[in-house]
N, CA, C and O of each residue as an XYZ file, in Angstrom:
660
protein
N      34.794     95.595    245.044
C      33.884     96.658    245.429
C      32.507     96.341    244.869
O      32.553     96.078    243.668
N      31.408     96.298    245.360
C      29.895     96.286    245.578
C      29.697     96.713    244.541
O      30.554     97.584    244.393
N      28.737     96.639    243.172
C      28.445     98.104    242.520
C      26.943     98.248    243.466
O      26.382     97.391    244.149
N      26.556     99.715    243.191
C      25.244    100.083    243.735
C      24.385     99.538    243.060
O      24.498     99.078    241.924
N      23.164     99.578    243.976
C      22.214     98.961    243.609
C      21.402     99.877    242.423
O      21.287    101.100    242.493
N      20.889     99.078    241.379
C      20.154     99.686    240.327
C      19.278    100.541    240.328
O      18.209     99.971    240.545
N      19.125    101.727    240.190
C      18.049    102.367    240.256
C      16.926    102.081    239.257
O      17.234    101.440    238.251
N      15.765    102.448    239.403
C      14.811    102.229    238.612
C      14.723    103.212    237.516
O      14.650    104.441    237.513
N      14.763    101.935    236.184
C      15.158    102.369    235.096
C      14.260    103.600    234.330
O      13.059    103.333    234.335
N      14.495    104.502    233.872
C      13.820    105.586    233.379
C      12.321    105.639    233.745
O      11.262    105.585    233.119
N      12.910    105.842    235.766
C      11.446    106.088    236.613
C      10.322    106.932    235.668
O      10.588    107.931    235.001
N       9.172    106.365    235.764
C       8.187    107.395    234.819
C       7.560    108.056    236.225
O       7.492    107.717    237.407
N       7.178    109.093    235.483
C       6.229    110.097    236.565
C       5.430    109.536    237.182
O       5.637    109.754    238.376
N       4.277    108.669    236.970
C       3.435    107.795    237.203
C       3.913    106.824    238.261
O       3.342    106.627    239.333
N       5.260    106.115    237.752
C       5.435    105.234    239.349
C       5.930    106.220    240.382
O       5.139    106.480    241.290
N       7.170    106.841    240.390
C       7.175    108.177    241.085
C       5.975    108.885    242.229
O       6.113    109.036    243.443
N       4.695    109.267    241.295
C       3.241    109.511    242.030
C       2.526    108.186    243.000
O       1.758    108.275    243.957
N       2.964    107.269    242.505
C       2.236    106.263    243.208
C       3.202    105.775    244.501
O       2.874    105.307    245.591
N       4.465    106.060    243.959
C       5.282    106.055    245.084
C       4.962    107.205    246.120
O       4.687    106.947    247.291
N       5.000    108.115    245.764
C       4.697    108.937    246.920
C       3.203    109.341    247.833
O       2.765    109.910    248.833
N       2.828    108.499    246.527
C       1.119    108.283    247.329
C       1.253    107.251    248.322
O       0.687    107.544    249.375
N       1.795    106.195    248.310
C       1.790    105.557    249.223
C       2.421    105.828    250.685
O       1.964    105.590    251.803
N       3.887    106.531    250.185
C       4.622    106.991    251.654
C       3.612    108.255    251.884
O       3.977    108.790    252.930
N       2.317    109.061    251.251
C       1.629    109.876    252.095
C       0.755    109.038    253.219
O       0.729    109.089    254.449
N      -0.066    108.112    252.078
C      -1.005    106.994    252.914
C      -0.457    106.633    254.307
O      -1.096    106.698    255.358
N       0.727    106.270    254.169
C       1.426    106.043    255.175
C       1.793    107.112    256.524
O       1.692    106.821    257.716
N       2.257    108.458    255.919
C       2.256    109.428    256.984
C       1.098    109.923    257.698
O       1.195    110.656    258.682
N      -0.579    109.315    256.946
C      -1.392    109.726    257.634
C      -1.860    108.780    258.498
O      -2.350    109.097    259.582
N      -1.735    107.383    258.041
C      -1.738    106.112    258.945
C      -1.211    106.556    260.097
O      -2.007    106.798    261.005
N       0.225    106.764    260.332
C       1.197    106.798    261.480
C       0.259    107.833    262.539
O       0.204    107.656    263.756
N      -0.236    108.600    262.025
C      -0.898    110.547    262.350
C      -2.321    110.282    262.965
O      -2.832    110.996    263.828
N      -3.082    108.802    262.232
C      -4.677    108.267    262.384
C      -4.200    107.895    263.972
O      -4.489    108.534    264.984
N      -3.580    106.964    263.898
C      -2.848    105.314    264.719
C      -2.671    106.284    266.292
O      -3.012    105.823    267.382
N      -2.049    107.741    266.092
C      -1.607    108.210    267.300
C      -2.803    108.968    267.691
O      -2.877    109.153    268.906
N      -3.719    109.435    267.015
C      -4.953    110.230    266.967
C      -5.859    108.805    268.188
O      -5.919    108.818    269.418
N      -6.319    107.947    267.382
C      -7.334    106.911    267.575
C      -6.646    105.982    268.714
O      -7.479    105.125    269.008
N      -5.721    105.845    269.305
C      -5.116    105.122    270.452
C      -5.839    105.169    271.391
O      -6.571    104.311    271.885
N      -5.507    106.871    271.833
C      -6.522    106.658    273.479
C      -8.004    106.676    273.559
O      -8.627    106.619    274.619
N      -8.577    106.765    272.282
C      -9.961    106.214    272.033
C     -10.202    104.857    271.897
O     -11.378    104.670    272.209
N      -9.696    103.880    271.604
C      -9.788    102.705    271.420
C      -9.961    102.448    272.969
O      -9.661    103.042    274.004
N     -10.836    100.817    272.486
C     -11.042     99.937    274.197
C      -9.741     99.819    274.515
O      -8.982    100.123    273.595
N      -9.232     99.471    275.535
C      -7.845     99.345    276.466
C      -7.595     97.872    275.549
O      -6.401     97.738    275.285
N      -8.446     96.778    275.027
C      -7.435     95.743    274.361
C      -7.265     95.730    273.641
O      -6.499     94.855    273.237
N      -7.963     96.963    272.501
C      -6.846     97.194    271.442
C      -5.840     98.262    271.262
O      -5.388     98.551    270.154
N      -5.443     98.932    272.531
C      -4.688    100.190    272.659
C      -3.047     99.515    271.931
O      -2.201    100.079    271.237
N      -3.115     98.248    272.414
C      -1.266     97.620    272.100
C      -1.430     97.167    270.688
O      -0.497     97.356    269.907
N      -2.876     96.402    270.157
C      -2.602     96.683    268.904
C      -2.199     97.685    267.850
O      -1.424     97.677    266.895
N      -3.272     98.801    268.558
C      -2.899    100.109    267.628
C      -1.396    100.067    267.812
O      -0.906     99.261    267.021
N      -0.536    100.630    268.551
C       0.503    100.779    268.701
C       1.404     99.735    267.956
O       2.365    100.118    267.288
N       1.102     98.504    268.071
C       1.893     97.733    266.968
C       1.776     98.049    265.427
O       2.672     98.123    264.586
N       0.540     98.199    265.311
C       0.352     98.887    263.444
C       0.505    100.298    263.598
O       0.089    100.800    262.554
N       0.907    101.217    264.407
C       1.281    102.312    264.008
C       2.830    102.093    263.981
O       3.304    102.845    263.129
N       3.776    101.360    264.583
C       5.188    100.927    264.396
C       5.431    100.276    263.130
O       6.547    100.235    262.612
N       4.156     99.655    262.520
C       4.336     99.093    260.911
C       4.351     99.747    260.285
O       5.321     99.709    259.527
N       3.218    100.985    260.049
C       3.264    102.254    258.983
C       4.398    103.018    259.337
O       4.982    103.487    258.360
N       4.953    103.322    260.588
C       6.361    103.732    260.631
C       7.520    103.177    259.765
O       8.181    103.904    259.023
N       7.684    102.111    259.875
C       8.440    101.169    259.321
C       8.501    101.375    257.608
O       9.396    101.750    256.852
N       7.588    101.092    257.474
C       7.152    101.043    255.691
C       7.547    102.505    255.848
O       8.736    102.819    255.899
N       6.373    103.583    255.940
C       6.993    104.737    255.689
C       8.372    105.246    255.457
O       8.752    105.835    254.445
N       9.355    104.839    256.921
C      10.852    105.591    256.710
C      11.483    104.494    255.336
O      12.412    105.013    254.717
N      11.156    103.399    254.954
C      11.479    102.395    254.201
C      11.401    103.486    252.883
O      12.385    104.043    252.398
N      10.294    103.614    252.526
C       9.969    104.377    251.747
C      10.252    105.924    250.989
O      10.340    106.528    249.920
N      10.289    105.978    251.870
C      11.347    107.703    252.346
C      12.777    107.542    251.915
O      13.363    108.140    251.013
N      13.243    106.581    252.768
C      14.821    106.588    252.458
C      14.876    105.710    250.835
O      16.007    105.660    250.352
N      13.966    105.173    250.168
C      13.905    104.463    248.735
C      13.836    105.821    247.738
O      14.755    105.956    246.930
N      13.190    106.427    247.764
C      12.613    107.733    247.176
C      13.786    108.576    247.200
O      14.167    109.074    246.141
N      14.573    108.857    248.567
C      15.902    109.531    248.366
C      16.936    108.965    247.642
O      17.577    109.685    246.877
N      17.267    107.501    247.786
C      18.442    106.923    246.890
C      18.299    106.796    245.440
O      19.263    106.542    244.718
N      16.705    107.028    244.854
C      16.116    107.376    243.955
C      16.673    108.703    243.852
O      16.109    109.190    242.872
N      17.351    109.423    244.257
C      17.070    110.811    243.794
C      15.844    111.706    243.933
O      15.873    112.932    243.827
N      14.819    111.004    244.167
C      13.979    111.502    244.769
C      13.675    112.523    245.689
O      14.809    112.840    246.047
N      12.630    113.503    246.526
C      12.175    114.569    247.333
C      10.997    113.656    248.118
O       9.914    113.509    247.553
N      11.168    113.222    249.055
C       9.829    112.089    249.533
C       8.932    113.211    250.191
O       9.446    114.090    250.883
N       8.156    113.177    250.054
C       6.397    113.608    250.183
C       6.591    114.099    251.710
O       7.074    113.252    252.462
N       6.263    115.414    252.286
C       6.321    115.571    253.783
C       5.045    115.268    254.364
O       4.004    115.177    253.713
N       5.147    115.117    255.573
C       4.261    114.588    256.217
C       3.083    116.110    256.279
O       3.483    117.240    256.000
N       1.687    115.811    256.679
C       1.091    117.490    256.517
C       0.871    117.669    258.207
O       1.068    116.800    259.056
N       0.529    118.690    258.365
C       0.457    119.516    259.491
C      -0.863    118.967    260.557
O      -0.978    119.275    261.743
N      -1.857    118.015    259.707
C      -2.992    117.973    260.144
C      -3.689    116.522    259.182
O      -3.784    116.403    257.960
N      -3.948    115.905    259.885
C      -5.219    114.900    258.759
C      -5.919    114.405    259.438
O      -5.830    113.451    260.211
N      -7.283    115.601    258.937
C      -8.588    115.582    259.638
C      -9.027    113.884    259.386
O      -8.583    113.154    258.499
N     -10.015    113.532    260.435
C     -10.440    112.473    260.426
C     -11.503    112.534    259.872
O     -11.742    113.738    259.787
N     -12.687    111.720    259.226
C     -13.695    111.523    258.561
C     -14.584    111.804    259.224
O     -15.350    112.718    258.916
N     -14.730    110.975    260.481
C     -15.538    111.655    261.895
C     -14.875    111.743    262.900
O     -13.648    111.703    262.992
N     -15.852    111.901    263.928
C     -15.212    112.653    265.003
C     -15.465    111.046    266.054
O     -16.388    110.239    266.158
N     -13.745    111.224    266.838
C     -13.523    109.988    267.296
C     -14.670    110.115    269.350
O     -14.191    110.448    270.435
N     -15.775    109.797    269.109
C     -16.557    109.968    270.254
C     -16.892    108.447    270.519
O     -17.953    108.220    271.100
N     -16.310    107.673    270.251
C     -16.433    106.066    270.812
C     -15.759    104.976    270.323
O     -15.942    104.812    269.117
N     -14.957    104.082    270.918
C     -14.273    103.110    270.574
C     -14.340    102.492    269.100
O     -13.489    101.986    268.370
N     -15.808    102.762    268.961
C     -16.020    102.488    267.419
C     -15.961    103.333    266.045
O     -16.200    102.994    264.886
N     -15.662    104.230    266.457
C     -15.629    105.152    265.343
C     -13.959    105.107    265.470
O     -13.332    105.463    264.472
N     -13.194    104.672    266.687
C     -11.620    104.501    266.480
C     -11.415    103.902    265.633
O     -10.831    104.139    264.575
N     -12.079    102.703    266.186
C     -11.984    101.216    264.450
C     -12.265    101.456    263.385
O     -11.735    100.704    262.568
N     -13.219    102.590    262.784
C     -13.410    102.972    261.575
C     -12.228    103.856    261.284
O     -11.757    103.823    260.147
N     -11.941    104.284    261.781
C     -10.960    104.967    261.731
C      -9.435    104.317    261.204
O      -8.462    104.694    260.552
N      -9.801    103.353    261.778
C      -8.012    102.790    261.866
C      -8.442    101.593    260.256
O      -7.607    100.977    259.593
N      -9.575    101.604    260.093
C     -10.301    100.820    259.053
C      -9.876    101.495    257.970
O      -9.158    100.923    257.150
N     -10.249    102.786    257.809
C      -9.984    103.720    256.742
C      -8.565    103.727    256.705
O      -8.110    103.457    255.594
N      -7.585    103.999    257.756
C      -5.987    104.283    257.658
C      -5.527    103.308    256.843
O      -4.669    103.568    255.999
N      -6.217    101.633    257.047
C      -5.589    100.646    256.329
C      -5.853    100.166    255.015
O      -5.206     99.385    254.317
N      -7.084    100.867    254.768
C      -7.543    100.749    253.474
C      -7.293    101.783    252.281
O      -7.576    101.588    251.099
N      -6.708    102.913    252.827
C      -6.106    104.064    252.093
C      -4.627    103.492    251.767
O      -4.001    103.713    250.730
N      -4.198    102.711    252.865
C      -2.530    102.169    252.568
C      -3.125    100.899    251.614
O      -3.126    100.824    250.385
N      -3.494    100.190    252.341
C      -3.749     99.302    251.027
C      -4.217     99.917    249.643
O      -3.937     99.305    248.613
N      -4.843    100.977    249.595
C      -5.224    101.012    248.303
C      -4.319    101.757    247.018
O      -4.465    101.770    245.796
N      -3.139    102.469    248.124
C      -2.203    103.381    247.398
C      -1.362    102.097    247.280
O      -0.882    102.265    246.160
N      -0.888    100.947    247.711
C       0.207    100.044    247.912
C      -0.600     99.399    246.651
O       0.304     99.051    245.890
N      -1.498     99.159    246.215
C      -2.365     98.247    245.229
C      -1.617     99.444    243.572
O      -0.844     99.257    242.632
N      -2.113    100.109    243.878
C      -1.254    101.331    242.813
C       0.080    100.971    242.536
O       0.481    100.389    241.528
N       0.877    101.440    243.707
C       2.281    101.635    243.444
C       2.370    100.049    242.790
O       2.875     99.895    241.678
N       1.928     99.081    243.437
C       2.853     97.686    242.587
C       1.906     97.600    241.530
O       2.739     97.179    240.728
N       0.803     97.649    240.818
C       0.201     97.634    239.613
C       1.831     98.806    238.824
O       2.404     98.604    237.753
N       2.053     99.650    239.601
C       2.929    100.682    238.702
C       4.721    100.130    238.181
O       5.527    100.272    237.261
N       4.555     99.418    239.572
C       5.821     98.717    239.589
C       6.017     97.240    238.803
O       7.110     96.849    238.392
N       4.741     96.481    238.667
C       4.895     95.688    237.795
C       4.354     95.954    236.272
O       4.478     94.996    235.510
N       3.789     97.106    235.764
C       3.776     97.397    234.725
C       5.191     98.109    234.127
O       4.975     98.738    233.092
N       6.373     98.125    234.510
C       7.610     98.771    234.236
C       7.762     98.101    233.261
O       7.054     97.094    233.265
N       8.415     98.227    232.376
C       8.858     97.639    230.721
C      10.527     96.761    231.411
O      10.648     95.536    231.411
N      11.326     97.468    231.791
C      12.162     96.946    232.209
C      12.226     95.721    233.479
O      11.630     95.628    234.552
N      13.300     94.811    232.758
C      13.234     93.873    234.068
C      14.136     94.260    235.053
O      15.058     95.061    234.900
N      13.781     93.550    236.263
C      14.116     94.244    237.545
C      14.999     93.034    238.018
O      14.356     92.124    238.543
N      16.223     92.879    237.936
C      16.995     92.218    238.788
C      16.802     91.999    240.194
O      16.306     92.869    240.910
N      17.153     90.932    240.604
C      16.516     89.822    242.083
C      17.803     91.359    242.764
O      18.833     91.625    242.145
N      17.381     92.116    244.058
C      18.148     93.185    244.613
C      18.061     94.545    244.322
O      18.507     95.428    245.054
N      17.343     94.771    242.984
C      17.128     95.987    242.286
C      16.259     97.332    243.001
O      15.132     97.171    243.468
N      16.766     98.290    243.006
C      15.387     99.443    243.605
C      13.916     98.837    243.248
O      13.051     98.783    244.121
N      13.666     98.357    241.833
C      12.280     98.182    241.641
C      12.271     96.757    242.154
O      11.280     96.602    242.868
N      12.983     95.687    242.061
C      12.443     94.348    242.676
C      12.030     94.434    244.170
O      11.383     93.569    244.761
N      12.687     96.085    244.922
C      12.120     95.733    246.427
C      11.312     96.756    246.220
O      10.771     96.901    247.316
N      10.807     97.710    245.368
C       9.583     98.525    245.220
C       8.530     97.642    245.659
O       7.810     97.681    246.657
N       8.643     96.349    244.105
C       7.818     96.024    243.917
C       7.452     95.012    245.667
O       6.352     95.038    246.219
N       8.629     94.266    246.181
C       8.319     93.692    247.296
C       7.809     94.185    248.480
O       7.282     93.499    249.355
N       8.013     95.700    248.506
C       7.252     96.309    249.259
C       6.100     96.896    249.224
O       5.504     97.393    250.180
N       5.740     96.844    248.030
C       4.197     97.731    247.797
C       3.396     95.770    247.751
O       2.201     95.912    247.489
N       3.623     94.729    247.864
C       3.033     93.640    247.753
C       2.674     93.405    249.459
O       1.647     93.393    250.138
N       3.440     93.315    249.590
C       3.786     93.221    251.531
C       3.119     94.247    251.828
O       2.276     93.709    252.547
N       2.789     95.581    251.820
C       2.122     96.504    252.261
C       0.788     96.227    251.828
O      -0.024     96.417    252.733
N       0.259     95.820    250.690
C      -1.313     95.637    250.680
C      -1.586     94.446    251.143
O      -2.782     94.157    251.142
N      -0.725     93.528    251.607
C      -1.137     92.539    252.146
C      -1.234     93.027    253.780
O      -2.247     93.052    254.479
N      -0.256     93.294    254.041
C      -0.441     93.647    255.568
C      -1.067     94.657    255.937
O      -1.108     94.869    257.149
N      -1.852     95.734    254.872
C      -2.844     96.421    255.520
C      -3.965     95.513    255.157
O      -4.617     95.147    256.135
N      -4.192     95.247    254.493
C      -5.765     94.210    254.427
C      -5.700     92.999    255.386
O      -6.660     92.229    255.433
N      -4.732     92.824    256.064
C      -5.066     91.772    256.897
C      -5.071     92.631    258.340
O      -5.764     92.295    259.300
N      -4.139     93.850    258.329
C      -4.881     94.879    259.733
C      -6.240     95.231    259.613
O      -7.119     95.122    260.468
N      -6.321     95.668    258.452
C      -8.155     95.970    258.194
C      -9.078     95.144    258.889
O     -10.036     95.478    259.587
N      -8.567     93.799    258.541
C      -9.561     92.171    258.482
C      -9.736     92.302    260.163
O     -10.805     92.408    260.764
N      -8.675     92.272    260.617
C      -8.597     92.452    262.358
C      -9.428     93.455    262.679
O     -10.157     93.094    263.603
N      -9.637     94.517    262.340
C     -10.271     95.838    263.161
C     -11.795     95.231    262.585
O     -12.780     95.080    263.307
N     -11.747     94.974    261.346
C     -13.622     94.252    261.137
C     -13.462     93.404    261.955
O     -13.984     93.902    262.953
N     -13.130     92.544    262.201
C     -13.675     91.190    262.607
C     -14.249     91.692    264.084
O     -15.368     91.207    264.253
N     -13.828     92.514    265.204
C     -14.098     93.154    266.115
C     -14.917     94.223    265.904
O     -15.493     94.755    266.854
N     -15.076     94.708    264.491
C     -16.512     95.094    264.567
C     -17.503     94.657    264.214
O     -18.528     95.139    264.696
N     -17.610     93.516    263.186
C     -18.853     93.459    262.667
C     -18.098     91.833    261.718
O     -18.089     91.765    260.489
N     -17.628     90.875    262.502
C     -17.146     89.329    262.281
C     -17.805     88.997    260.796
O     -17.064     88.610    259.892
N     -19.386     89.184    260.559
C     -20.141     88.780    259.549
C     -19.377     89.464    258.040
O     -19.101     88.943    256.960
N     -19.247     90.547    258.457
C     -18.331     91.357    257.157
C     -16.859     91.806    257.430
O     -16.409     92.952    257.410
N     -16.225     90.646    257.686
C     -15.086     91.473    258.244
C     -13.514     91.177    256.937
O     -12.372     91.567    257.181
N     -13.871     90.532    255.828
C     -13.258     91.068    254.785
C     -13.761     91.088    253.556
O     -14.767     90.449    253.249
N     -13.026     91.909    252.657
C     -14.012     91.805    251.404
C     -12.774     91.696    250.382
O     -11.590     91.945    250.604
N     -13.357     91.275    249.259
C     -13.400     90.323    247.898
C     -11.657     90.529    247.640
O     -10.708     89.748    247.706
N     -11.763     91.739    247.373
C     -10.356     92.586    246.192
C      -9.294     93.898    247.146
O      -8.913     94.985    246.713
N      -9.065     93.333    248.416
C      -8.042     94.692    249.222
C      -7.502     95.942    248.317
O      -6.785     95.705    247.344
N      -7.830     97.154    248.629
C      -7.208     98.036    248.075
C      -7.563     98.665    246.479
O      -6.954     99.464    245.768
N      -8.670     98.003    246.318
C      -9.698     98.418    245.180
C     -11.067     98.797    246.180
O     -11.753     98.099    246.927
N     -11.099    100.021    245.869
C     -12.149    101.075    246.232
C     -13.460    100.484    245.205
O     -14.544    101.068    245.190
């Protein structure tokens, strides 16, 4: 018989918060992604839709980690106003700019939280795929980011440190 997989050892409040900051980042990504679609030019309508199936992904990932944790995962909110108001293809891209840089920047958290744990994390452990997923998530939102710059503005289309504000 299997034993279960390890939970993370005397979760502190702190990774906990950063955990659930990220599966929020994430529920508003999914919420931006369906908002900013039919504003976008028609050739990036299938992109959006592919990175809103990624923040899906991560999200329920996340969700169902937080429950086997024992955890209460973060509900999604009723509403997440946009910064501006989506009146041209380009303010979609800022838009979807911000969604990926809020995930990247909560995913930059959670694994700073996850690799500051005192305990080591066995290769299979709740925290060894915390930590593999909050790494993979700031990578793959800073490289969605990099995509939505480069189509706006190629000259600046990444910068230095992902997910540091």
């Amino acid at each position: 018989m299997a034993s279960p997989t390890p939970a993370i050892p005397a979760a502190s409040a702190s990774l906990i918060s950063s955990w659930q900051g990220l599966l929020a980042a994430e529920h508003a990504a999914v919420f931006a992604y369906r908002r900013l679609g039919p504003q976008l030019a028609a050739a990036d309508r299938e992109l959006a839709r592919t990175y809103e199936a990624a923040h899906r992904s991560v999200r329920d990932e996340l969700s169902a980690g937080l429950l086997a944790a024992g955890q209460t995962p973060v509900r999604t909110e009723a509403d997440y106003p946009l910064a501006e108001p989506l009146s041209a293809p380009s303010a979609a891209v800022q838009a979807a700019v911000g969604a990926e840089e809020s995930c990247a920047t909560a995913a930059r958290l959670l694994l700073l939280g996850a690799a500051s744990t005192t305990a080591q994390a066995p290769a299979g452990s709740t925290l060894a795929k915390l930590r593999a997923t909050a790494l993979s998530e700031l990578t793959d939102s800073a490289v969605r980011a990099t995509r939505w710059r480069i189509g706006d503005d190629a000259a600046n289309a990444t910068v230095p440190f992902p997910g540091v504000e």
